[in-house]
N, C-alpha and C positions, 0 to 999 in steps of 0.2 A: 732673457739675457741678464745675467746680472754684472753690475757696474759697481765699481770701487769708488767711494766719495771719501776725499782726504778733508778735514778739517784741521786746524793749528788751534790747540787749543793747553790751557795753562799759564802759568809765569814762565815757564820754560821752553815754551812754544815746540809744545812733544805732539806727533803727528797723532792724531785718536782716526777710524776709519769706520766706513757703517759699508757692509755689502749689501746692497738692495737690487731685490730679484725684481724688472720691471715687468715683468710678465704675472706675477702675483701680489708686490706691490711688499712683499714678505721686507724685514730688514735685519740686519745684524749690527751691533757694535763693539766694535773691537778698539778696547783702551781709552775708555771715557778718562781724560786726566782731569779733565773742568768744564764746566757748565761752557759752551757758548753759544751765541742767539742767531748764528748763520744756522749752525747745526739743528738748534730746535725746530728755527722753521723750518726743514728739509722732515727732521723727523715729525712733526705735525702731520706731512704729509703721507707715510708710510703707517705701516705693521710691524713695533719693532717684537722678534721672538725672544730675545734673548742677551746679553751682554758675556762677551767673551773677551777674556784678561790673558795677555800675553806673562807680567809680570807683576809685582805687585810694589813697584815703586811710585811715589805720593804724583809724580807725572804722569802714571799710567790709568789712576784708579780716581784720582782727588775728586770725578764725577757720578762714581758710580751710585752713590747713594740716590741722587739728585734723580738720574736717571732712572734708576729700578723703580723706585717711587715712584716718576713721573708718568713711565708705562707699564706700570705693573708688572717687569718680566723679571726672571732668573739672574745671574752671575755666574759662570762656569770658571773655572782657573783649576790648574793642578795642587794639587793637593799639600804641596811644599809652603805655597805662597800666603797658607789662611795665618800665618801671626802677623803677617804684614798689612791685611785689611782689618785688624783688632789693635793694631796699635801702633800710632803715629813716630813712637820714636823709634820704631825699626823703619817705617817706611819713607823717611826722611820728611814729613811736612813739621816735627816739630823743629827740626832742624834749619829749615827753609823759612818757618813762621808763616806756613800756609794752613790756613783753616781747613780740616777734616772730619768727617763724619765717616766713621768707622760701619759695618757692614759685612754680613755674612754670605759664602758662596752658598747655592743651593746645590751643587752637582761638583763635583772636584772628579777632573778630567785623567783620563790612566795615559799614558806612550801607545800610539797605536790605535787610540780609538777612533770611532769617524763619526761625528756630528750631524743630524738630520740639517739641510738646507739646501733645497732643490740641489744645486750643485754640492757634493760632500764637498767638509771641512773635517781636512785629516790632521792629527794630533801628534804633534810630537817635542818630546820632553828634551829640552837643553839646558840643559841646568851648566852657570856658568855666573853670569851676569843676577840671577839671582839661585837658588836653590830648584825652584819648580817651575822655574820658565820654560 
């Protein structure tokens, strides 16, 4: 069965989510914006595969460095969003005066495609709120 864990994490208190398959202990995160210590210990506890970016504003991502590093996994996001994880003044932390560590997707996600994770995770591109969200 896998289970949705909401964590509030940032200055903005932007929702980041980890899906964790408890049957294989598997996890995902979706929208690391910042490091927090509720979160770590949960992820301690798992197998994270992978980090998946809805969009790529500094509330979304402000953690993903921290993270990849921390479990050695990927970053996925569509393909619109990579100037915004290279550079603080489009994604708003220079603007906000939050500290960033910039970071490369490994996989840039197409409209339509469908994500290995016990359960698919289907893709779809709405570009609006940012270019390749």
């Amino acid at each position: 069965m896998i289970k949705v864990h909401r964590f509030i994490v940032s200055p903005l208190t932007t929702n980041c989510y980890v899906l964790h398959d408890e049957k294989t202990n598997d996890a995902i995160i979706i929208d690391p914006g910042d490091r927090s210590s509720l979160m770590d210990d949960f992820l301690s506890r798992v197998s994270v595969q992978y980090i998946l970016l809805t969009h790529g504003h500094i509330d979304h991502i402000g953690g993903v460095s921290y993270y990849k590093n921390k479990h050695n996994v990927p970053a996925f996001s569509g393909m619109h969003e990579k100037k915004y994880f290279l550079k603080e003044e489009l994604n708003g932390a220079e603007y906000l005066g939050i500290p960033y560590s910039s970071f490369e997707c490994e996989k840039f996600l197409e409209d339509d495609e469908v994500l290995d994770f016990q359960s698919p995770v289907h893709v779809f591109h709405t570009p609006g709120h940012t270019p390749g969200g």
